[in-house]
N, C-alpha and C positions, 0 to 999 in steps of 0.2 A: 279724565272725563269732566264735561265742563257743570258745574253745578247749574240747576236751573233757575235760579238768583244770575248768575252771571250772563248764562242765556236771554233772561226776557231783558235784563240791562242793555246786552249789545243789541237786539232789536230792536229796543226802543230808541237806542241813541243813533240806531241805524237811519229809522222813523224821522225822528226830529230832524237829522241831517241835512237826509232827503228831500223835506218840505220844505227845511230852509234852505237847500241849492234850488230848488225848483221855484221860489218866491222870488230866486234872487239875492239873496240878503248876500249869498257870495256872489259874486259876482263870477260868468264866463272867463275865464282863461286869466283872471288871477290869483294868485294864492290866497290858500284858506290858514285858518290858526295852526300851530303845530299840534300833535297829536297832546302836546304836556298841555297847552292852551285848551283844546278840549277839553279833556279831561276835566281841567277847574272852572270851564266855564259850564259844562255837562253833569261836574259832581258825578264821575265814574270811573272805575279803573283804569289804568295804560292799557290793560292786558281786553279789559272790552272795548276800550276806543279803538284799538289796535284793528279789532276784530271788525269793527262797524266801519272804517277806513275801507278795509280788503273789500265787504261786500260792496259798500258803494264803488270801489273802484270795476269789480265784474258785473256791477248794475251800469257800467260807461258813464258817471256820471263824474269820478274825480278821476287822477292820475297822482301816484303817492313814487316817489322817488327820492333816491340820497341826494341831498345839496340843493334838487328844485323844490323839496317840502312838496305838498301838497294841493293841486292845483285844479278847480270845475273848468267840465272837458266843452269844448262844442253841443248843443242839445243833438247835432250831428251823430254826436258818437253815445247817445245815451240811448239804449235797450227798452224801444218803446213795446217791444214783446214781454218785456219782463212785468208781470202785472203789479209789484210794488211800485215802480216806476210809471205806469201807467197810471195808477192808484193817483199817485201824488200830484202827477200833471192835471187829469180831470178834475182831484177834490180844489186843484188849487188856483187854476186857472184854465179851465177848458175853452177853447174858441171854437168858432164856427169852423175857421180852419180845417180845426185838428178832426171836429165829428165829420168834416167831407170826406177828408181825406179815409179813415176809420170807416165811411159807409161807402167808399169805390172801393177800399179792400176788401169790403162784405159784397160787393158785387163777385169779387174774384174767386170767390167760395162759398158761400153760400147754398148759389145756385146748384153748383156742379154738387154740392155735398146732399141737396136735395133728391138732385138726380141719381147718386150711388146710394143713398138712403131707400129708394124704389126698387133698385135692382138688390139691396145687400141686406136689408134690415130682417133681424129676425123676428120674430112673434113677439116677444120679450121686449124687444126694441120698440115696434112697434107701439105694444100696450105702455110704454113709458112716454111716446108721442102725446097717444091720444090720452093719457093720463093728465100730465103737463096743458093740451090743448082744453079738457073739463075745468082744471083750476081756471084756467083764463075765462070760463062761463062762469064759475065761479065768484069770480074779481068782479066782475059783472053785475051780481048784484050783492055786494060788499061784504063775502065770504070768503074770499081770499086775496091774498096782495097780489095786484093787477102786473106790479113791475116783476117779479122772483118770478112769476108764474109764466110770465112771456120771456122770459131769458130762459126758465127750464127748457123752454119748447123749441127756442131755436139752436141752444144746447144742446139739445138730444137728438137734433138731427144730423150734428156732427160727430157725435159718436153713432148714431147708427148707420153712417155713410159706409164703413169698413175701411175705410181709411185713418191710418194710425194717424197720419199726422192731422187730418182736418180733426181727429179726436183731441189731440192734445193741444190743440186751439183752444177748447172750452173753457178756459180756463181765462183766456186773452178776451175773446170775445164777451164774456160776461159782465167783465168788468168791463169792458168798452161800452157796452148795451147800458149799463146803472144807469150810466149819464146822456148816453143816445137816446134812447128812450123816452126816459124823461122828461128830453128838451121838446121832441118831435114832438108825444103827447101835448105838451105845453101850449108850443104852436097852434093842433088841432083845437084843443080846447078838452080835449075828454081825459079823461084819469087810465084809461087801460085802450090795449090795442084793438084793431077792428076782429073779434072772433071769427067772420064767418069768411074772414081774407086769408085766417091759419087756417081754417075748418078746411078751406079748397088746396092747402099746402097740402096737409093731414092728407086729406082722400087722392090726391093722385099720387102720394107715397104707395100708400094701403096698395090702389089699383094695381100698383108697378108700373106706372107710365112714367118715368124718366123727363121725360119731354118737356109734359105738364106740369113736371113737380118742377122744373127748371127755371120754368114759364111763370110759376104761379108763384116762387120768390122772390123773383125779380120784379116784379109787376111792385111786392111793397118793400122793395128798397129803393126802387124808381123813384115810389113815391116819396120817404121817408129823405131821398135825395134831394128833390126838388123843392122841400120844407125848408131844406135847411137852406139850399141856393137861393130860397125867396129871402132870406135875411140878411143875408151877404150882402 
């Protein structure tokens, strides 16, 4: 059993890794230090370098083999689903690029998770909608934070979809949103999203009209898209 001394070590040298392949400081498709070089340059065990190697290698981000040593892969092959790896690309260089591409895959789900959120959502679910929707009134006038409170909301429509997997999204999605978010606010000018553009998300859930809950997410990621194409 692994002590948790040695646990937060390999995650953290995981961490460090990670930010330094995603900086760059390794370079794409050349070799990185040996695991004994980490280790002295990291000041940590073989046995958690070892450990921090394996996950970055199933985060796509290195490739560890006999006699090629250790080598950062294509950003091709790196796990932009896996939200550490997401993490490190946004905290460390987000482009506009990357949030377009991030807001046409919010096109590709969203919508449709609005529309089973209308037909699927229990009572429960529901009142965690419109719960999530109050903070964002809230945010409003500077009783709660405007960014957690608009990632709750569009969070909990993917779990209330009934779809397992737009549920286990939330997770991706959130962390995509810190930095989407954000930027698009920035753009606009306001500190928090427009309330009564969720409030119209919110009530064609409730109603059960599908249609309009479909309608009425797309309408702001339409726009949330065209923010960012304006910068391009």
């Amino acid at each position: 059993m692994k002590s948790p001394q040695r646990h937060n070590l390999t995650h953290q040298l995981t961490h460090d890794l990670g930010i330094a392949i995603v900086n760059g400081k390794y370079p794409i498709g050349e070799g990185m230090p040996s695991e004994a070089d980490l280790c002295a340059e990291y000041d940590v065990s073989r046995s958690s370098t070892r450990e921090a190697v394996k996950m970055l290698s199933a985060k796509g981000l290195i490739s560890s083999r006999p006699k090629q040593g250790i080598r950062v892969l294509p950003e091709s092959r790196w796990n932009m689903f896996d939200t550490d790896v997401l993490t490190w690309i946004l905290s460390s260089k987000p482009s506009l690029s990357l949030l377009k591409e991030f807001t046409q895959m919010r096109f590709a789900i969203e919508p449709e998770a609005a529309a089973l959120a209308a037909e699927n959502a229990s009572a429960e679910q529901l009142a965690k909608i419109e719960k999530s929707l109050a903070r964002m009134a809230d945010a409003d006038m500077g009783l709660d934070d405007p960014l957690e409170a608009d990632i709750e909301f569009h969070t909990s429509i993917l779990e209330a979809s009934g779809n397992r997997f737009f549920a286990q999204l939330s997770d991706f999605i959130g962390t995509a949103l810190r930095v989407s978010i954000r930027y698009t606010n920035k753009i606009k000018g306001v500190p928090g999203a427009d309330v009564n553009k969720h409030a119209d998300i919110f009530n064609t859930i409730r109603s059960r009209d599908a249609n309009k809950a479909r309608e009425a997410v797309s309408t702001i990621l339409v726009e949330a898209l065209e923010l960012i194409e304006s910068k391009l």
